[in-house]
Each structure stands twice: as C-alpha cells, then as structure tokens.
C-alpha positions as CSV (number, residue, x, y, z in Angstrom):
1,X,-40.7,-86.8,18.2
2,X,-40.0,-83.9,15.6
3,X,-38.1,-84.8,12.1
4,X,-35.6,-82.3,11.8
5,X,-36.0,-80.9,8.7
6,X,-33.4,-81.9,6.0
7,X,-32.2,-78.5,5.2
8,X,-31.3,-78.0,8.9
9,X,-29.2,-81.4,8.5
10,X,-27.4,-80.4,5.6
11,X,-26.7,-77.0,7.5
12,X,-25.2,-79.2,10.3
13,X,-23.1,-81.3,8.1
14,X,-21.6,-78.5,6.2
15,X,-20.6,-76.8,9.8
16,X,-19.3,-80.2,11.1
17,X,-17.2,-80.2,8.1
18,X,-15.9,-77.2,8.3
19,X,-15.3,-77.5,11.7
20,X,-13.5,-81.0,11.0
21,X,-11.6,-79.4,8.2
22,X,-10.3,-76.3,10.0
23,X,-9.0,-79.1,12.9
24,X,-7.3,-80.8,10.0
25,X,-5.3,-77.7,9.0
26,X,-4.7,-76.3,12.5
27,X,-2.9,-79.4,12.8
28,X,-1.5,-79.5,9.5
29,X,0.0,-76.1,10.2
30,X,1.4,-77.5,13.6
31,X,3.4,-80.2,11.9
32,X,4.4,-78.3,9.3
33,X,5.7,-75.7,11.6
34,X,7.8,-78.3,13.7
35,X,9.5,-79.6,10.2
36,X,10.0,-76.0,9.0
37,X,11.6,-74.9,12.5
38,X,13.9,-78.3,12.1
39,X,14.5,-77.4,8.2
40,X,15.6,-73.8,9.3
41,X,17.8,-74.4,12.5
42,X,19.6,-78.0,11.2
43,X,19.7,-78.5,7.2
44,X,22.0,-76.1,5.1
45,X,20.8,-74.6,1.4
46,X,23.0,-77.5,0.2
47,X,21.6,-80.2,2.0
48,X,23.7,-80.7,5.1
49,X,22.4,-81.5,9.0
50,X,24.3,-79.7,11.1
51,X,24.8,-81.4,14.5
52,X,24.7,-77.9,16.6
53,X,25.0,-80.1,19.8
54,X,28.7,-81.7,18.6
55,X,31.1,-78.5,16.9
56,X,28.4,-78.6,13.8
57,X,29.7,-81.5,12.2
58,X,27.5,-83.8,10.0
59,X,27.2,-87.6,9.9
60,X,25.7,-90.1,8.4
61,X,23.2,-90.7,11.3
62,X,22.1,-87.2,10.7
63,X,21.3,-87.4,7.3
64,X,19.8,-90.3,6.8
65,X,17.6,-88.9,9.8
66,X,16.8,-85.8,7.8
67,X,15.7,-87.9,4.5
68,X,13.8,-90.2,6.8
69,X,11.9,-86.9,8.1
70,X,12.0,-85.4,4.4
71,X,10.7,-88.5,3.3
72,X,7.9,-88.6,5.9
73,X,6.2,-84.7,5.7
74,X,6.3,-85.1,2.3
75,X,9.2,-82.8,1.2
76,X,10.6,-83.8,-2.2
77,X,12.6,-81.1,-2.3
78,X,14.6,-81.3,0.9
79,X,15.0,-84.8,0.6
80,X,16.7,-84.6,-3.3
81,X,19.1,-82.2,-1.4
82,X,19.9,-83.9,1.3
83,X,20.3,-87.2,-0.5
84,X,22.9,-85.6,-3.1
85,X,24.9,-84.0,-0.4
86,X,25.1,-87.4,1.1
87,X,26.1,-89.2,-1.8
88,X,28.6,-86.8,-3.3
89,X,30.2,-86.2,0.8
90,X,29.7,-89.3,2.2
91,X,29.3,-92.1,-0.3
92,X,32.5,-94.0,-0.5
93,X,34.2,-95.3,-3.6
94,X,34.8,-98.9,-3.3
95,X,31.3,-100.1,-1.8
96,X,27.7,-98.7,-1.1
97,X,27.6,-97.4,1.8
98,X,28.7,-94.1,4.0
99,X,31.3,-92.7,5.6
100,X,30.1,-91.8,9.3
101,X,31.8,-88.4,9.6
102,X,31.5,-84.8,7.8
103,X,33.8,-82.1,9.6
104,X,33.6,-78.6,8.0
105,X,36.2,-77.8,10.2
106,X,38.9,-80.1,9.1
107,X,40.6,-80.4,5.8
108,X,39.8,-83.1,4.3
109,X,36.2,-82.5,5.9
110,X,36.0,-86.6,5.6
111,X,39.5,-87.8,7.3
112,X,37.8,-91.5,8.5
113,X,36.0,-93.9,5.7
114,X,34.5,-96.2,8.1
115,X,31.0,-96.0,7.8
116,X,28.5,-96.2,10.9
117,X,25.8,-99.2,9.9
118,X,23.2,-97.0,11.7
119,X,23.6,-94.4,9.6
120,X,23.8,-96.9,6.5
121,X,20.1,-98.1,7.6
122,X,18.5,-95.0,7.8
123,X,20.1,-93.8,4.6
124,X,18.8,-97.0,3.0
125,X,15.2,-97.3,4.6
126,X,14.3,-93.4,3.6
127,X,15.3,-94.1,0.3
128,X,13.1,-97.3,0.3
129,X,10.0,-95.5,1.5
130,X,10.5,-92.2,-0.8
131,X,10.7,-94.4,-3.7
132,X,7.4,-95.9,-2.8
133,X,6.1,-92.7,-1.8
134,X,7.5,-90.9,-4.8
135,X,7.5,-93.6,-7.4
136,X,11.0,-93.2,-8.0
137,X,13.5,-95.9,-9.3
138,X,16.8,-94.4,-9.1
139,X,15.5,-94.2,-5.4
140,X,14.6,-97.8,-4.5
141,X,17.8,-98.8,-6.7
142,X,20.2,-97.1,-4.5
143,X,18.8,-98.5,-1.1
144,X,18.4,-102.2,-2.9
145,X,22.6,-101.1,-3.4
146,X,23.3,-100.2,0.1
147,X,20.8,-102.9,1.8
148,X,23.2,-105.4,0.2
149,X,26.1,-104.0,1.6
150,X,24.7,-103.9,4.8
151,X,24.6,-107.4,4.2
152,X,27.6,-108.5,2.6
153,X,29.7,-106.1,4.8
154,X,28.2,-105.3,8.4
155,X,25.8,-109.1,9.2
156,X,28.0,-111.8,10.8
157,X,27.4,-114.4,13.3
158,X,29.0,-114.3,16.6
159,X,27.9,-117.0,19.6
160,X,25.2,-118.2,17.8
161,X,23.7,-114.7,17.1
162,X,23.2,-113.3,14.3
163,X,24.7,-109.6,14.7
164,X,24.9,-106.2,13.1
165,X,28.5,-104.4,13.0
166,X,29.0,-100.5,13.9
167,X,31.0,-100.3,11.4
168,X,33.4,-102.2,8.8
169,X,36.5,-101.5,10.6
170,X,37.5,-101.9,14.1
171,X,34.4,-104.1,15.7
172,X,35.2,-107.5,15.0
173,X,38.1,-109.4,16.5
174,X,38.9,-113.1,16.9
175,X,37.0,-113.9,19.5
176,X,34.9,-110.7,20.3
177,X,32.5,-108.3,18.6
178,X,32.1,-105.0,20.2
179,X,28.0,-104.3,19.2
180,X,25.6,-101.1,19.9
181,X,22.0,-102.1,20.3
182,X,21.1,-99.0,19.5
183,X,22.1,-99.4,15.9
184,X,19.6,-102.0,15.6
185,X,16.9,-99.9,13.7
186,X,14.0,-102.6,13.6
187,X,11.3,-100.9,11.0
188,X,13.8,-100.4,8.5
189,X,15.2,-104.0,9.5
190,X,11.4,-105.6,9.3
191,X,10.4,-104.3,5.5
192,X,13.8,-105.5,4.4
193,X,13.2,-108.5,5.4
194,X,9.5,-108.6,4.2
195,X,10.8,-107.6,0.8
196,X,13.6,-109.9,1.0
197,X,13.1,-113.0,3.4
198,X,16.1,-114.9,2.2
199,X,18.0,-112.3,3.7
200,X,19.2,-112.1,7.5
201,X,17.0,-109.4,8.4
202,X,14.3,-111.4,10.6
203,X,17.0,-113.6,12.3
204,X,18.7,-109.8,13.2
205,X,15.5,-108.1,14.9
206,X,15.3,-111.9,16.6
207,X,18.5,-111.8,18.2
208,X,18.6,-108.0,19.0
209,X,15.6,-108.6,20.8
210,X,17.2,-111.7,22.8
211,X,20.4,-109.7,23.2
212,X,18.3,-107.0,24.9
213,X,17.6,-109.5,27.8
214,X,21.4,-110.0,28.3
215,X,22.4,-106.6,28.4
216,X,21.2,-105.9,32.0
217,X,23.8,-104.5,33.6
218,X,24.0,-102.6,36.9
219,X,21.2,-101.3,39.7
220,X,18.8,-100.5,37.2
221,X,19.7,-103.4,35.2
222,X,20.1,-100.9,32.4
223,X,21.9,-101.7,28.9
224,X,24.9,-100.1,28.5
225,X,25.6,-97.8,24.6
226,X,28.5,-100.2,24.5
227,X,28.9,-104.0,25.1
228,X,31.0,-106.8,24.2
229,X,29.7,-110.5,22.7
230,X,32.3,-113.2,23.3
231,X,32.5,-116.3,21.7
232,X,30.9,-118.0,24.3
233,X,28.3,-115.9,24.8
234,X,29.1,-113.7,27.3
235,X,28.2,-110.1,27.3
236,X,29.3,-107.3,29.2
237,X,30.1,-103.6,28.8
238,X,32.6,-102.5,26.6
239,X,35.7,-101.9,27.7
240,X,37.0,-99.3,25.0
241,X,34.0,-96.9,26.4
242,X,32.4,-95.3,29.6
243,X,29.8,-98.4,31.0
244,X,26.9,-95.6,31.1
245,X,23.7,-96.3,29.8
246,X,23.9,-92.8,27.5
247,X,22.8,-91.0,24.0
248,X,23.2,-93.9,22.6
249,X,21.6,-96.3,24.3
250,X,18.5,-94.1,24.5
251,X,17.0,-94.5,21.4
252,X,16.7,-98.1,22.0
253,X,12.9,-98.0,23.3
254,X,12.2,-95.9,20.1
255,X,13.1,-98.7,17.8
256,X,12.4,-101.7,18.7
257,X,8.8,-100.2,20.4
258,X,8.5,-98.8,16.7
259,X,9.0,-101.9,14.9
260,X,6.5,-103.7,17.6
261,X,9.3,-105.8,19.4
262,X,9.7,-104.2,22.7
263,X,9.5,-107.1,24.9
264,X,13.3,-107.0,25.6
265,X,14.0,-107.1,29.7
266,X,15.9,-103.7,29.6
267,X,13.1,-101.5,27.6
268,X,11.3,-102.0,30.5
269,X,14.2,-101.3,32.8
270,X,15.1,-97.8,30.5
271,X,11.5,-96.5,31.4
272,X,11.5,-97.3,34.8
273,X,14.7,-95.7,35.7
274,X,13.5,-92.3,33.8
275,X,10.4,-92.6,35.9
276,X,11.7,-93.3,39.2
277,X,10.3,-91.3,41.4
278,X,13.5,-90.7,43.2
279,X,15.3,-89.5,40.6
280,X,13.6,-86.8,39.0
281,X,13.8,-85.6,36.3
282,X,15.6,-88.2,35.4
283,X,19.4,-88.1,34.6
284,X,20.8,-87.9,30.8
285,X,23.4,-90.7,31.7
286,X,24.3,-93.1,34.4
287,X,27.2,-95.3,34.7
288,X,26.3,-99.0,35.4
289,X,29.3,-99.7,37.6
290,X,29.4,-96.5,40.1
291,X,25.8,-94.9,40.1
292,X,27.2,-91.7,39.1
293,X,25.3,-90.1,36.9
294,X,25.0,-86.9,34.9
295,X,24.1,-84.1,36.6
296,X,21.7,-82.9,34.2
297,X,18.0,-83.6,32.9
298,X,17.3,-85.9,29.3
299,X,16.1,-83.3,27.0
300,X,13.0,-83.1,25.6
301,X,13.2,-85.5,22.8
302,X,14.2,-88.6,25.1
303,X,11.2,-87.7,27.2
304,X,9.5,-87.8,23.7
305,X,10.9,-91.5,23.5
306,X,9.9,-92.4,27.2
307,X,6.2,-91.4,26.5
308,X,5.9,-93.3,23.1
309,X,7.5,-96.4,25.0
310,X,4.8,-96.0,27.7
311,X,1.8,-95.2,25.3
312,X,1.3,-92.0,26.3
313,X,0.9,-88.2,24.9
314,X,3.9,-87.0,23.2
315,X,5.6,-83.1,23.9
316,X,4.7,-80.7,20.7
317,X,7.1,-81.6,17.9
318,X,8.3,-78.2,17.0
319,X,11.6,-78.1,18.0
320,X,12.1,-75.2,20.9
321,X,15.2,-73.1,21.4
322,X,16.9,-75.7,24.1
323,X,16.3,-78.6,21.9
324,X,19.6,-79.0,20.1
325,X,20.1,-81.1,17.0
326,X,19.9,-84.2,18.6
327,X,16.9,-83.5,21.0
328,X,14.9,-81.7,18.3
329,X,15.6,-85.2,15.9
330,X,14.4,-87.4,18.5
331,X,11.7,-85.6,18.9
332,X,10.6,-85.4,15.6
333,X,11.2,-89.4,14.8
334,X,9.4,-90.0,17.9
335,X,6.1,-88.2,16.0
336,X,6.6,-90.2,12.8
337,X,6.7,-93.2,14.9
338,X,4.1,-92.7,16.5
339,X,2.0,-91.4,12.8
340,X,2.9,-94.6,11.7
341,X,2.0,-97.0,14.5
C-alpha cells in the first residue's frame, strides 16, 4: 500500500478546513440573517417589539422574547435597548416585575399595571443568562429582583399543587385559580431552581407537568389556553374564555420539550391533532366543546414547535413575509431551543 506523502496530507487538511470553515460562515450568515430580518421588521431604534399581528402594541411577552433572542445571537447592543425600554415602560413602581401591556395608541400607552408572570420569566431568565454570558452584575441583580417577586407575588398552592399565577390581579379567588399552562416556562423555571433549590421552582415544573395530564379536554383530548383548578382538584376550561385549544396553548410543547419534561398526556395529544392526517394542514384553533375550528392553517412558527416536539428538522429561521410577529418569534425560540438542546 502507498504512504501518501505528508505534504499531500497537509494539502488535504488545509482544504478540509477551509471547506469546514466556509460551512461554518454560510451558516453563520444564515442565522444572522434570520435575527437581522426579526431586528428590522419587530424592534424599534428605541428598543420596542412591535406585535404587528395585534394593532402594534408591545408587551411584556414580547420583550422579554426579544432579550431572550438578543441574549442568545449574541447582540449586546439590542439587548441594553430593549432591556431599558422595558424597564423605564413597563417596570412598575411598587414591586419588580412588569406591566403586561404597551399601547402606542392610547394615552397613557400603559392604562393596566397587572403584570403577565410569563412575561415576568422571560424578562428574568434573559437577564440571568446575559449576565453569565456578558459578565454583568447590574444584569443578574435585576433578574435575582424579579425571580423573587415571581415568588413572593405569583407562586401559591391551590389543591395540593403548587401553581404559577397569570398575573397579580384577577386569577385567584376563594376557591378557584384560573391558570395558563402555557405560562409555565420550564428552562427558565429549572436554572432557578438549580441556583436556588429552597425556592418552589422544582415543585412548579413538577406539578405543571402533572397538571398537563388533567387538562385533557375534548375529542383530541387537547388542553385548553384557559382552565380552572378548584379546591378540590378539579379542572376544567375556563369559563371567562373561548374552551379552544389556541395561541396560547401552543407553545406548550415548546417548553416543557425544552426543559426535557414532555411526558405530559396532552403534548402528545397537541402533536397528534396537528398531524392528523384528516385534518391537514392542521387548524390554528379548535374549540374543545363543538369541534369547530379555525378555518385557517398554524403558521409557520407553530409548525416550527410541532417539529422540535417530534425531533425533527426545523423550517429556516429567517422570518418570511407571512410570518407576523408572533409566528416569526416562535420560530426563532424554536431554533434556540433546539441550539441549546
């Protein structure tokens, strides 16, 4: 057999790694196109998300979305931005955390204090990682601030569950707590409660999970973005909203599949009704009670969820000119969950 000389080997190596280099930044470029395309369609000079899908309002969901992203391709720069805008339109006064809603529109833009604890987390969890990231103190300080007051404010016990609140106001009642599963954001919910175990975080991502297997509700046995936890333990739809598995409700797969705890009975029930071969493409909403159901496709990014839930290849992340704010987001987080599993 004939040596191959070992200038023709260093040749070969020094073409490989071009080669292997040139891959690299052919797909560097590709995700820094998709965050470029989302930084030019949705975030304002002044550090604002514009929900295009909703009369371009902003929200705390939004923003902390958009530091979360920041946070994640590595862009300082957006991130300060959006973080101040959030803290100077959002923050309220009397404890650490966020009001939910930001409408240009109306004067006072802010006309409702109640915070949205979803927004709260993600607000929380990107400043958390972009202080590690960044080595920034005034960073991890403020989401050690708000993580308390997530805390203090938003974690009760209902039924023998321990339960996250939507909100401060308006949830919890004597005997009731109306609860969104989809508000259960289980990575930012597992490092808190690696970095602080005496905290309820664990016994939260616990009881989502078990909650997930109560919240079967209709043909599909689908959860609905609403339900109600009696006293007793019942659970049901809400009454206050539509009983449709919906926007909400869709990003459920993407968390807790995230944060490794999937094995809820209706993740597997979300899936199979967007794959059902009867149904395609499958509908953006259904109502649990009367099988109606939207007469129009998911978009792109919840077919982005569906394929991280089922291991499979996710769309290209740059955002396209049907993806609106929300469908362009979901898209997006779907690729930095999927970087970071």
């Amino acid at each position: 057999m004939k040596t191959i000389p070992s200038r023709v080997i260093a040749v070969l190596t020094l073409v490989a790694g071009l080669c292997g280099i040139v891959t690299a930044s052919a797909d560097e470029r590709r995700v820094d196109r998709a965050w470029e395309a989302y930084v030019d369609r949705f975030i304002t000079d002044e550090g604002r998300v514009i929900d295009t899908g909703n009369g371009n309002i902003s929200h705390s969901e939004g923003q902390g979305w958009g530091m979360m992203l920041a946070q994640h391709y590595g862009d300082q720069q957006t991130f300060h931005k959006l973080w101040q805008w959030t803290r100077q339109q959002l923050g309220r006064q009397d404890v650490s955390l966020f009001s939910w809603r930001y409408d240009p529109s109306k004067t006072p833009p802010v006309r409702d204090n109640n915070n949205a604890s979803d927004g709260d987390l993600f607000i929380a969890w990107a400043l958390y990682l972009a202080a590690e990231q960044w080595d920034n103190r005034n960073y991890a300080n403020a989401s050690s601030s708000i993580r308390r007051a997530i805390v203090d404010e938003l974690v009760t016990d209902m039924a023998g569950y321990t339960v996250l609140l939507p909100g401060i106001e308006g949830f919890k009642h004597s005997d009731t707590a109306d609860l969104n599963l989809s508000y259960w954001f289980v990575p930012a919910m597992q490092d808190f409660a690696e970095m602080a175990p005496e905290e309820p975080w664990q016994a939260l991502i616990d009881d989502g999970v078990s909650l997930l297997d109560e919240t079967t509700f209709g043909r599909y046995r689908l959860p609905t973005d609403w339900v109600t936890l009696t006293a007793d333990g019942v659970v049901s739809p809400a009454e206050e909203w539509e009983p449709r598995f919906s926007f909400d409700a869709v990003r459920i797969p993407l968390y807790f599949a995230w944060g490794g705890r999937d094995e809820g009975a209706s993740i597997g029930s979300i899936t199979a009704f967007w794959n059902d071969p009867a149904y395609q493409p499958a509908s953006a909403w259904i109502n649990v009670t009367t099988d109606e159901r939207a007469e129009y496709p998911i978009s792109r990014g919840v077919r982005a969820i569906n394929a991280f839930a089922n291991n499979q290849a996710l769309p290209d992340p740059v955002p396209k000119e049907e993806d609106d704010y929300y469908s362009a987001t979901l898209l997006l987080l779907t690729h930095m969950a999927d970087d970071m599993r």
